[in-house]
C-alpha positions, -999 to +999 in steps of 0.1 A: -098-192+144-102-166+176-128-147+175-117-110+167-142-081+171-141-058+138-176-042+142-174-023+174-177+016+166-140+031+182-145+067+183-117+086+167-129+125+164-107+149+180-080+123+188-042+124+165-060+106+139-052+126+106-077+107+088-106+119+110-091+154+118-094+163+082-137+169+085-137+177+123-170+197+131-183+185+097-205+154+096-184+138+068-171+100+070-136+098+060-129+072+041-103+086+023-064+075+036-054+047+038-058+039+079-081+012+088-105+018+114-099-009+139-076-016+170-046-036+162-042-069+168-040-078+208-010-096+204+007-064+193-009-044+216+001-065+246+036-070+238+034-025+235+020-027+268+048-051+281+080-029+264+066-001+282+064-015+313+101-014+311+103+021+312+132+032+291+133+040+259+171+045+245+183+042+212+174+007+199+190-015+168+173-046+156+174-074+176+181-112+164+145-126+176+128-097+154+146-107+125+140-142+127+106-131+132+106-112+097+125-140+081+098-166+093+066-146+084+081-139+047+092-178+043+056-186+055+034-163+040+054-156+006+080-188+004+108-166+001+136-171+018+159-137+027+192-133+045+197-110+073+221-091+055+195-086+029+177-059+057+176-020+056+154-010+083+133+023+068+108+045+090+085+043+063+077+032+026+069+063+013+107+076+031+121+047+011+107+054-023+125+088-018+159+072-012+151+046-041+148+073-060+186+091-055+204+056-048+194+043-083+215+061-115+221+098-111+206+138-116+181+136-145+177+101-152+141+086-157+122+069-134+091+052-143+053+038-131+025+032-144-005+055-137-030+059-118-007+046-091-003+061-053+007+098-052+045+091-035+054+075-071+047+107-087+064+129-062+093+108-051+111+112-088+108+151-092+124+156-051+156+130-060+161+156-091+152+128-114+126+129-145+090+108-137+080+086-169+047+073-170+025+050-192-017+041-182-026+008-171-058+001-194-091-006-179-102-036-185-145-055-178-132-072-152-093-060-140-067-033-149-038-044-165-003-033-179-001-021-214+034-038-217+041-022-249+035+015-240+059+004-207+084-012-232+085+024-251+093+044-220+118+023-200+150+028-227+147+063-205+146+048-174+168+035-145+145+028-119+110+009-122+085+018-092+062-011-089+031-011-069+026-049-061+000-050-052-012-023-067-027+010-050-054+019-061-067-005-084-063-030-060-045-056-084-026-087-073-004-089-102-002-127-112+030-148-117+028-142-162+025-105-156+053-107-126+076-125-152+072-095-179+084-068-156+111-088-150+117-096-184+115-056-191+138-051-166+163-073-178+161-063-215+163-020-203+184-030-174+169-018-151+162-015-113+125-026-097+118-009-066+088-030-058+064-018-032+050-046-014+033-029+018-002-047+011+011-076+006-006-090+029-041-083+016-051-106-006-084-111-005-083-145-026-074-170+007-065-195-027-039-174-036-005-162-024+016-129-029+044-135-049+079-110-044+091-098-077+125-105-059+114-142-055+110-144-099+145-153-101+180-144-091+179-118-122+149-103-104+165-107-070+198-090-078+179-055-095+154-051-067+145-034-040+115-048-020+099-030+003+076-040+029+057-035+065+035-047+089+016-013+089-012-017+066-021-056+073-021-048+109-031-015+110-002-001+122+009+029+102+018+055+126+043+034+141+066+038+110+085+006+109+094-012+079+122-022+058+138-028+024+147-062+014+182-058-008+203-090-018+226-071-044+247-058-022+262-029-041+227-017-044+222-024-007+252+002+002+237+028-027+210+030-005+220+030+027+247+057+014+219+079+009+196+069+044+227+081+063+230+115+085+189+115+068+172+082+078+165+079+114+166+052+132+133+029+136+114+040+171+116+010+195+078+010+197+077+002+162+099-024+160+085-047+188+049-038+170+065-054+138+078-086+159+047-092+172+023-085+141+047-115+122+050-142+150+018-137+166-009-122+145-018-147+119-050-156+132-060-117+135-047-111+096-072-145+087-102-131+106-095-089+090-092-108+058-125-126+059-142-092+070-129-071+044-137-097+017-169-090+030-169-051+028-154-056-007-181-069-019-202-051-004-190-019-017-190-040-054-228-046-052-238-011-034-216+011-068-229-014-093-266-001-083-252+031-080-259+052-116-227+068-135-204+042-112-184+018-118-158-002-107-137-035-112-136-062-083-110-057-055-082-087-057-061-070-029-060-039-003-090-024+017-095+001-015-117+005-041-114+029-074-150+039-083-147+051-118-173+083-118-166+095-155-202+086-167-216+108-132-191+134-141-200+137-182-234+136-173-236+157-139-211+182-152-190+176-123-154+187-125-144+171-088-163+138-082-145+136-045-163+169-036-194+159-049-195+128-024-177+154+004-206+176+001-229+145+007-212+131+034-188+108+024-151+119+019-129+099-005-098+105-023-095+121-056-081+103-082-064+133-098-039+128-070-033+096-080-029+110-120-067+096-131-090+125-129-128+113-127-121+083-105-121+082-062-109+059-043-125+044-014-108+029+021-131-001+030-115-012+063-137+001+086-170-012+109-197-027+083-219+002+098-196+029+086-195+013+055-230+011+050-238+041+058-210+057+038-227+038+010-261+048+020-253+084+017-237+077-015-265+066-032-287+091-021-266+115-037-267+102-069-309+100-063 
């Protein structure tokens, strides 16, 4: 494996970078969005370098060696096999969630996910005029998992399911026997799965490999829409490139119905990023993945010392849900994230993601950042 440099400190106060903006002229380390903190992968960044050596930048469609490249990366990574035709080119996930949203049923119908989940699945129902229905994962020693009967009691409400696989933020990879439930949910509510599938690529387990709920079955296949993106594996988010995978193809023209005179088109940038990040970028993804294991488990070890913290171990994505209940009952602390803001350290709250009492904590950054993020931590709680 090349040798890739993850440790080096790049210095991103008072540049674009949202995630560093938010505490500018505080001395807070953000670890809160979901942004890693390292350069993409040279193969990317040379083949940016190269398209803009050519100097124009017109309107641009995907091209037939991009698609190939897509179709190759999800056949190797996933074994799924997906037809061109299958393709909706999306600026962004969170965009497509939003069109998901008004291209399944109609005004008022339910759309459900289970909670906590990532804020967009909240939102994205109420903007499409359409009514959110929720039911909790349950907490488990070891893993969060679905409570399939509570989701079983929701869904005769629902059209759409919006599945977070896998999941953000309990950092879940949902295994094959759960994968087969939703789908047998889905079938027996009739239903549509917008599956989510941006960290797919994230699995921290190298023994085990992501499976596409569209991959289940051809029942699964025909009432989903995947999504997916090279922009959190390769660290590539403010690119916005991605796509929907869609093999039912009245589905496919619901929701490009709604993407047009709307959607824009995919910046040309982006899309030679994503060709690039699938054909050449394996051995970068196989060296971020070893390193993040790492700060995963770091981060386990450091909250496990850590008094009135808790948290399950991370299976997939650069996040970790600290459970601060315990500080908060016992601190009388009504915001946990501005209790670790005010030491140093800012996280997400988990309110946003509809779990009060819980933060969430973006690992993929320097081991130094991380320990001293974790340092401060801990000497709050002293």
């Amino acid at each position: 494996m090349a040798a890739f440099d993850f440790d080096t400190l790049i210095d991103r106060r008072g540049s674009d970078s949202i995630k560093w903006s938010r505490y500018a002229g505080h001395d807070v380390l953000p670890l809160w969005v979901a942004d890693m903190d390292f350069a993409a992968p040279p193969a990317v960044r040379d083949a940016l370098q190269r398209r803009i050596g050519h100097g124009v930048f017109g309107y641009a469609a995907p091209w037939p060696t991009l698609i190939e490249a897509v179709r190759d990366h999800v056949l190797r990574h996933y074994d799924w096999h997906i037809e061109p035709a299958w393709l909706v080119w999306v600026p962004g996930v969170v965009a497509a969630l939003n069109v998901a949203c008004r291209a399944v049923g109609a005004a008022g119908d339910g759309v459900f996910a289970s909670t906590p989940v990532y804020p967009p699945f909240l939102s994205a129902p109420g903007l499409s005029s359409r009514q959110l229905l929720t039911a909790a994962l349950r907490q488990g020693e070891r893993r969060w998992e679905f409570d399939f009967a509570a989701v079983d009691r929701v869904l005769d409400q629902a059209k759409l399911w919006l599945f977070c696989h896998p999941h953000n933020p309990v950092g879940r990879a949902w295994e094959e026997n759960e994968l087969h439930e939703v789908a047998h949910l889905a079938r027996q509510h009739d239903i549509v799965v917008c599956s989510d599938e941006i960290h797919c690529g994230l699995l921290l387990d190298g023994q085990r490999r992501h499976k596409p709920f569209a991959a289940l079955s051809e029942d699964a296949a025909q009432r989903s829409i995947t999504l997916m993106a090279p922009s959190k594996t390769f660290n590539l988010p403010g690119l916005y490139s991605a796509f929907a995978v869609i093999p039912n193809s009245s589905l496919r023209k619901s929701f490009m119905r709604v993407m047009d005179g709307i959607m824009p088109h995919i910046n040309t940038l982006g899309l030679v990023a994503t060709e690039a990040a699938y054909r050449d970028g394996d051995d970068w993804r196989e060296a971020l993945l070893d390193y993040l294991r790492g700060n995963a488990r770091r981060v386990e070890a450091a909250v496990a010392q850590m008094p009135g913290l808790g948290m399950t171990p991370v299976e997939a994505t650069c996040l970790a849900w600290i459970d601060c209940r315990d500080l908060c009952a016992a601190r009388k602390i009504d915001n946990p994230r501005r209790f670790f803001e005010n030491a140093g350290v800012g996280l997400s709250n988990g309110a946003e993601f509809g779990l009060p009492g819980f933060v969430r904590l973006n690992f993929g950054c320097p081991r130094s950042t991380l320990e001293e993020a974790l340092r401060r931590m801990s000497a709050a709680l002293q």
